[in-house]
TORMAR-525110 format. One record per residue (C-alpha): residue number from 1; chain; x, y, z. Coordinates in Angstrom, 1 decimal, always signed. Layout:
! TORMAR-525110
    n  chain      px      py      pz
  NUM      A       X       Y       Z
...
***
This chain:
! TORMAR-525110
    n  chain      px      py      pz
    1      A   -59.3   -72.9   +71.7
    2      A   -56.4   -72.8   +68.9
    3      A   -53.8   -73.4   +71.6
    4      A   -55.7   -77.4   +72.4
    5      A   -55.5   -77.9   +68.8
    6      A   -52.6   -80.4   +68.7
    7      A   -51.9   -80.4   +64.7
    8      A   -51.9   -76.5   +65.1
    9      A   -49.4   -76.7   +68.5
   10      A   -47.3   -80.0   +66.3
   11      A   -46.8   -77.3   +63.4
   12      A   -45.5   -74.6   +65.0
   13      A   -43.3   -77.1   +67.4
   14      A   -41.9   -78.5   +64.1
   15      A   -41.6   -75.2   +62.2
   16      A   -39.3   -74.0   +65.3
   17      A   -37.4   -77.1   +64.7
   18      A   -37.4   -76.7   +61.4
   19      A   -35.9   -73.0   +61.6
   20      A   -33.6   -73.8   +64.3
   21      A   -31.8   -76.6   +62.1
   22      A   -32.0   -74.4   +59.5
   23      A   -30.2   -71.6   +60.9
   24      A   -27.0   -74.5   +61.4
   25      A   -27.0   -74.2   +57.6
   26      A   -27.2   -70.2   +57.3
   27      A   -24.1   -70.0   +59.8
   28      A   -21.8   -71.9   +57.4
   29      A   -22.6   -69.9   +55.1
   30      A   -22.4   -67.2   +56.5
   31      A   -18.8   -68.1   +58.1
   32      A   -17.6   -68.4   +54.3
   33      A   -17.2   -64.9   +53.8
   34      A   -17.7   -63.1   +57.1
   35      A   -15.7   -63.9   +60.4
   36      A   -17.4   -64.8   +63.4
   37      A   -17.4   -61.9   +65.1
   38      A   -18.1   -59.2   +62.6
   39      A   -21.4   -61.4   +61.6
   40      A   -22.4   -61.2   +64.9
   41      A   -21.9   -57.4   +65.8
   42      A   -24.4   -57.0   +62.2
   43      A   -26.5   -59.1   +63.8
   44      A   -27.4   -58.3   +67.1
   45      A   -27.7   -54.7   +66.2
   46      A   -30.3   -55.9   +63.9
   47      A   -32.0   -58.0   +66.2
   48      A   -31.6   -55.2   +69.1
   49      A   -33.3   -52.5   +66.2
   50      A   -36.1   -54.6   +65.7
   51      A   -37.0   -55.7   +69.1
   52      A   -36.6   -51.9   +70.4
   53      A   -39.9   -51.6   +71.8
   54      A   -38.8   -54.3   +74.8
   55      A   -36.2   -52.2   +75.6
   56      A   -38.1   -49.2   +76.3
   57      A   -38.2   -49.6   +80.2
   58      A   -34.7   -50.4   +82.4
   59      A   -35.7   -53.5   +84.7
   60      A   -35.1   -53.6   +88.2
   61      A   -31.1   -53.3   +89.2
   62      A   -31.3   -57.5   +90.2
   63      A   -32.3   -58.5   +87.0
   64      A   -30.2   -56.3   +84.9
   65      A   -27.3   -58.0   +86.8
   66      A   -28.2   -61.2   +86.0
   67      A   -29.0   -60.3   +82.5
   68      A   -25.6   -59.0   +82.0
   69      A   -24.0   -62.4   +83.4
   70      A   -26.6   -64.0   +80.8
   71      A   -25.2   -62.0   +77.9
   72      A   -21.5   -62.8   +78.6
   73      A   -22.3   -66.7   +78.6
   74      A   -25.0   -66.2   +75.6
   75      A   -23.5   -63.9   +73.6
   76      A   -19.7   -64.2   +73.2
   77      A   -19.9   -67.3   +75.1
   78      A   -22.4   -69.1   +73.1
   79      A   -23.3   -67.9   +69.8
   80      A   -19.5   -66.3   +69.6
   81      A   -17.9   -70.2   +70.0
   82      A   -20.7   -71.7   +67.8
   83      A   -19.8   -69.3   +64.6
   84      A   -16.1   -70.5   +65.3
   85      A   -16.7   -73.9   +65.3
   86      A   -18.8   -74.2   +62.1
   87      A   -15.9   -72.0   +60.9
   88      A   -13.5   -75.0   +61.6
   89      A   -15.2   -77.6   +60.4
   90      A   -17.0   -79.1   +57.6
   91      A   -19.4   -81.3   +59.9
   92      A   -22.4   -79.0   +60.5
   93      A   -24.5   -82.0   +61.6
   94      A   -21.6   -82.9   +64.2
   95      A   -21.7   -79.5   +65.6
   96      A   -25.9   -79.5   +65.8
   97      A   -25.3   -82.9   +67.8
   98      A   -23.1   -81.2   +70.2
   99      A   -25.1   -78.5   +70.6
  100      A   -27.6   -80.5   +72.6
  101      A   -25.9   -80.8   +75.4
  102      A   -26.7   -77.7   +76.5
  103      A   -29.4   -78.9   +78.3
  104      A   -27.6   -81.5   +80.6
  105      A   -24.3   -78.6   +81.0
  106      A   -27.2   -76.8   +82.3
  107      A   -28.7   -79.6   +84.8
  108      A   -25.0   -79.9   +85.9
  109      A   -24.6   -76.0   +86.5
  110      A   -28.1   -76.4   +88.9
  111      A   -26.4   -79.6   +90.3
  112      A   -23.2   -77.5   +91.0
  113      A   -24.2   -74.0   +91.6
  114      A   -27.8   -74.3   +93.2
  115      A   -27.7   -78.3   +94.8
  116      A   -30.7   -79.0   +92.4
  117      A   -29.9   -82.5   +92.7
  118      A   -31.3   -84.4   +89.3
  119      A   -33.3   -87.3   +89.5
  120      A   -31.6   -90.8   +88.9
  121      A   -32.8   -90.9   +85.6
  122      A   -31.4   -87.6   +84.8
  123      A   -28.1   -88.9   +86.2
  124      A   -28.2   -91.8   +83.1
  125      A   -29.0   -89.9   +80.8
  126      A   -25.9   -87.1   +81.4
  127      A   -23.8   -90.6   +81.8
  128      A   -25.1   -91.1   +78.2
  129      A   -24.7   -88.3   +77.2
  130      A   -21.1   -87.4   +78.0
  131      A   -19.6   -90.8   +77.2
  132      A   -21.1   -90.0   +73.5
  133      A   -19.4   -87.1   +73.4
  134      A   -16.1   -88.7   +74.5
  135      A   -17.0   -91.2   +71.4
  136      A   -17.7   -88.6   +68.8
  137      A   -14.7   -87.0   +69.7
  138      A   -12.1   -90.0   +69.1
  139      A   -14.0   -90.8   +66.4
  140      A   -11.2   -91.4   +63.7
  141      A   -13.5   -90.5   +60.6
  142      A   -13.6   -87.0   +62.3
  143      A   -10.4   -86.6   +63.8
  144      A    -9.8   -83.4   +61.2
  145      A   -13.2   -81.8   +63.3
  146      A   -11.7   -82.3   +66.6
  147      A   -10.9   -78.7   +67.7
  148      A   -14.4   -77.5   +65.9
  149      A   -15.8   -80.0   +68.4
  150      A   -14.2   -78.9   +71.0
  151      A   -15.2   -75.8   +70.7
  152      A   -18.9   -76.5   +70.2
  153      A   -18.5   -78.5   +73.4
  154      A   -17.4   -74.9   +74.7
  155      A   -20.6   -73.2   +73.0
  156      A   -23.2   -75.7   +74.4
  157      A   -21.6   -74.9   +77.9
  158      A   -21.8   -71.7   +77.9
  159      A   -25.8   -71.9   +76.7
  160      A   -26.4   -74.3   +79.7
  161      A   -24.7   -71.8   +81.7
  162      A   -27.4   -69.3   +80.5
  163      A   -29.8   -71.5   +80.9
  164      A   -29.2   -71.5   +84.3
  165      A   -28.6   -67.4   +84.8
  166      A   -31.7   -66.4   +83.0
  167      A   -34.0   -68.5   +85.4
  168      A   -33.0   -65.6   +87.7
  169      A   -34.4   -63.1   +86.0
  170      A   -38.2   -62.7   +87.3
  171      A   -39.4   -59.3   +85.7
  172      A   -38.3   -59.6   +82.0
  173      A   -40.3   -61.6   +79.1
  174      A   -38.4   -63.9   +77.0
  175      A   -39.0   -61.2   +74.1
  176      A   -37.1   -58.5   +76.4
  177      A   -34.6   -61.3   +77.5
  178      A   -33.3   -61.5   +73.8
  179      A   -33.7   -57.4   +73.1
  180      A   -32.0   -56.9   +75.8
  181      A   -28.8   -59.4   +75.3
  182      A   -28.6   -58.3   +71.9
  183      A   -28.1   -54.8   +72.9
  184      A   -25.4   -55.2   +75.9
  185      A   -23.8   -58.0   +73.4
  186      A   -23.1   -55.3   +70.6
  187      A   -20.0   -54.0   +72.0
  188      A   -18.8   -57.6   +73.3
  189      A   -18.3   -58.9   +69.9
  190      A   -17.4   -55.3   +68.2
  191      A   -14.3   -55.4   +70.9
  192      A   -14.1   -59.0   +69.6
  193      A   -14.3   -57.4   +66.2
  194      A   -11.4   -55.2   +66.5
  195      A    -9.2   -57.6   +68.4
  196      A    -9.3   -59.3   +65.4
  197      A    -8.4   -57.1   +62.8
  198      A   -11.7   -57.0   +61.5
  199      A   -14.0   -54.5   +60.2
  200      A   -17.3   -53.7   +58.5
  201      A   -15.4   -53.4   +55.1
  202      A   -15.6   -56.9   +55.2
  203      A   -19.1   -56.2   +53.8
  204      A   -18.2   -54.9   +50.5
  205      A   -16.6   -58.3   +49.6
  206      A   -19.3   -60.6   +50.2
  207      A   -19.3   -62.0   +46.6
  208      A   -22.6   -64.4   +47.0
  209      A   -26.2   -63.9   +47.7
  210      A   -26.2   -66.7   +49.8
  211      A   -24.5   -64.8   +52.1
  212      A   -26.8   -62.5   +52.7
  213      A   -29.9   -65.0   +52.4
  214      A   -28.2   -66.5   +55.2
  215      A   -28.1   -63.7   +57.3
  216      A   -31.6   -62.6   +57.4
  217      A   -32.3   -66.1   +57.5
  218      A   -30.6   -66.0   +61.5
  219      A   -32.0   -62.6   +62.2
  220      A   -35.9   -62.7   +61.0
  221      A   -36.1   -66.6   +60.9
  222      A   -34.2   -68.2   +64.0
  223      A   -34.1   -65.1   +66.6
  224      A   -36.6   -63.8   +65.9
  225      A   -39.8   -65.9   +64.3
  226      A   -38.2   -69.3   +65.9
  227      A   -38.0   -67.4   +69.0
  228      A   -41.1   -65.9   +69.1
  229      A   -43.2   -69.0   +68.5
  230      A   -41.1   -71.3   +71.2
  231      A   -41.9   -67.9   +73.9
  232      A   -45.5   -68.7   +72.4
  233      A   -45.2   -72.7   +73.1
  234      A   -43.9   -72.2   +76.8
  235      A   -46.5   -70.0   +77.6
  236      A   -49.4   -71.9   +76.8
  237      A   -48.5   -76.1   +76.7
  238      A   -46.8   -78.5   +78.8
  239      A   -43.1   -78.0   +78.4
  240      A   -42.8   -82.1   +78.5
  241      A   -44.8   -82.3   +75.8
  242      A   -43.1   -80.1   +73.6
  243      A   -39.5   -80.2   +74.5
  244      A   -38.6   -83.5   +73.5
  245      A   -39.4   -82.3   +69.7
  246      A   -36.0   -80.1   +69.8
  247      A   -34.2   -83.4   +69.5
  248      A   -35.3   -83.5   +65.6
  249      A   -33.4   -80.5   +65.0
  250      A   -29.9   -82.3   +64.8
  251      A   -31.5   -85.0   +63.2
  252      A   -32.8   -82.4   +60.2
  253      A   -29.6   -80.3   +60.5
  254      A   -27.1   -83.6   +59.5
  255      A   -30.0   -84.4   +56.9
  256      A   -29.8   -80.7   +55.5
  257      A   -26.2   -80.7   +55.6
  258      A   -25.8   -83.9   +53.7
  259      A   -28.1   -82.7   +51.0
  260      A   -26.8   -79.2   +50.8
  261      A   -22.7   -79.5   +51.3
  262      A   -22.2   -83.0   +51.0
  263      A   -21.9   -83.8   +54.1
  264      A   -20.7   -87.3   +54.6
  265      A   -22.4   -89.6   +57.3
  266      A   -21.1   -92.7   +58.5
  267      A   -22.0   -95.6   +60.5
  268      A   -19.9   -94.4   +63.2
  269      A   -21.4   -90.9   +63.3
  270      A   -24.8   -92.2   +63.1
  271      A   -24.4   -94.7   +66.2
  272      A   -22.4   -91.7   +68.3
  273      A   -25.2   -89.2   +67.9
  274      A   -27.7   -91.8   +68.5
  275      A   -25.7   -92.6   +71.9
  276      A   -25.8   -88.8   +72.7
  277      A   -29.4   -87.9   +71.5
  278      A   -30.5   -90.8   +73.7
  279      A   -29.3   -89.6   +76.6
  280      A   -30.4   -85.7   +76.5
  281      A   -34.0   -87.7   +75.4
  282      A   -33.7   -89.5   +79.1
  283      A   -32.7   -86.0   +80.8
  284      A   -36.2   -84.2   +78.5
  285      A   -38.9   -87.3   +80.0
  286      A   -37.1   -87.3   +83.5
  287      A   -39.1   -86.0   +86.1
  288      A   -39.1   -82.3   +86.7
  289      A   -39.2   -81.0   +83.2
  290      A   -37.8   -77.2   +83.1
  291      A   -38.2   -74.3   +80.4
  292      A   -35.6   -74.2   +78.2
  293      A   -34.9   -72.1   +74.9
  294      A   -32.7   -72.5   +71.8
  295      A   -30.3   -70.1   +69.5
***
């Protein structure tokens, strides 16, 4: 079968990666000419338009609940505080680092919420993990990125939060998950919108392609596509297996960055995210492995 071919499952695993880092790069530039919000009103009602057909059928009153907690922490939470902080900062790769944490926010959140006590393992590797983060963020080289940080800090908790919410949803596939947040999420970030004294006029002065490159490129080639294929992956291989490849994609984001703005990359950074990556790595081969899905 094509799904125990392991060089067809390796490049669908690294073209998800490879789309995911990407779609760091499509935010700043998207952020260049289009505020946060407005960008993401246009595109969730794309995403919602092409993913109509999972919306078809209401689920059951439980899970729409929880799918409305889920699109409060995904949509303004997550994706809302991630535009802002690549808005504030020049350090893409730095915010694709912090990103990661997700995953051990949303061990915590089990911890917290749900007593899902971790293993001890787990436990080092969240020790790891946050003491990076304290690191990266006294950093002196990247003192000017502190509130950026900060707010990506923000943005990966709210995605562990979701993490955690969308587990309760039994009678929705990931592909209805994502319709569906992208349709209650339209009017959360057009109220956003208009808190902010923006509008979609802002369209008509989008002066580079680029800009709208990029924002296909996060509709059709992270949301969508990258999404598709990691519903794919889940379905039908080990989630152990595969997970631990997500931990190239701030590797290839800082590399993209470097190439395409200029990034610069010290010693310092290099050691921090190392610090931090090791640490979420400890949390993905712990035992217990769970599902988990990226932006």
């Amino acid at each position: 079968m094509i799904t125990d071919n392991k060089v067809f499952v390796l490049t669908l695993v690294l073209l998800v990666v490879i789309l995911w880092a990407g779609n760091f790069i499509s935010i700043a530039y998207i952020v260049k000419e289009i505020d946060p919000f407005t960008a993401l009103t246009l595109r969730f009602t794309v995403v919602t338009l092409v993913l109509i057909p999972f919306i078809l059928k209401l689920p059951p009153l439980k899970d729409f609940i929880y799918l409305f907690l889920a699109t409060i922490a995904i949509v303004p939470g997550h994706f809302g505080l991630l535009f802002l902080s690549i808005q504030y900062t020049k350090s893409v790769g730095g915010i694709s680092v912090l990103l990661q944490l997700a995953i051990p926010f949303s061990i915590l959140f089990s911890w917290i919420l749900f007593k899902d006590r971790p293993s001890n393992l787990r436990i080092i590797g969240l020790v790891i993990a946050f003491a990076g983060i304290v690191f990266l963020l006294y950093d002196p080289s990247l003192l000017e990125s502190k509130k950026a940080f900060l707010i990506a800090v923000g943005s990966a908790l709210c995605l562990g939060l979701y993490f955690v919410i969308v587990k309760k949803i039994k009678n929705i596939k990931s592909m209805g998950i994502i319709a569906w947040s992208s349709l209650l999420g339209i009017p959360m970030m057009y109220i956003l919108m208009l808190l902010n004294n923006q509008s979609f006029e802002i369209i008509y002065n989008i002066k580079s392609n680029s800009t709208y490159y990029s924002f296909i490129y996060t509709v059709v080639g992270s949301s969508i596509l990258g999404h598709s294929i990691w519903a794919y992956l889940i379905k039908t291989q080990d989630i152990s297996f595969i997970s631990p490849f997500l931990l190239l994609v701030p590797i290839i984001t800082v590399i993209l960055s470097a190439i395409i703005f200029k990034e610069e990359i010290t010693l310092n950074f290099i050691i921090i995210s190392t610090i931090i990556i090791f640490g979420i790595f400890l949390v993905f081969i712990s035992k217990d492995g769970k599902t988990y899905s990226k932006d």
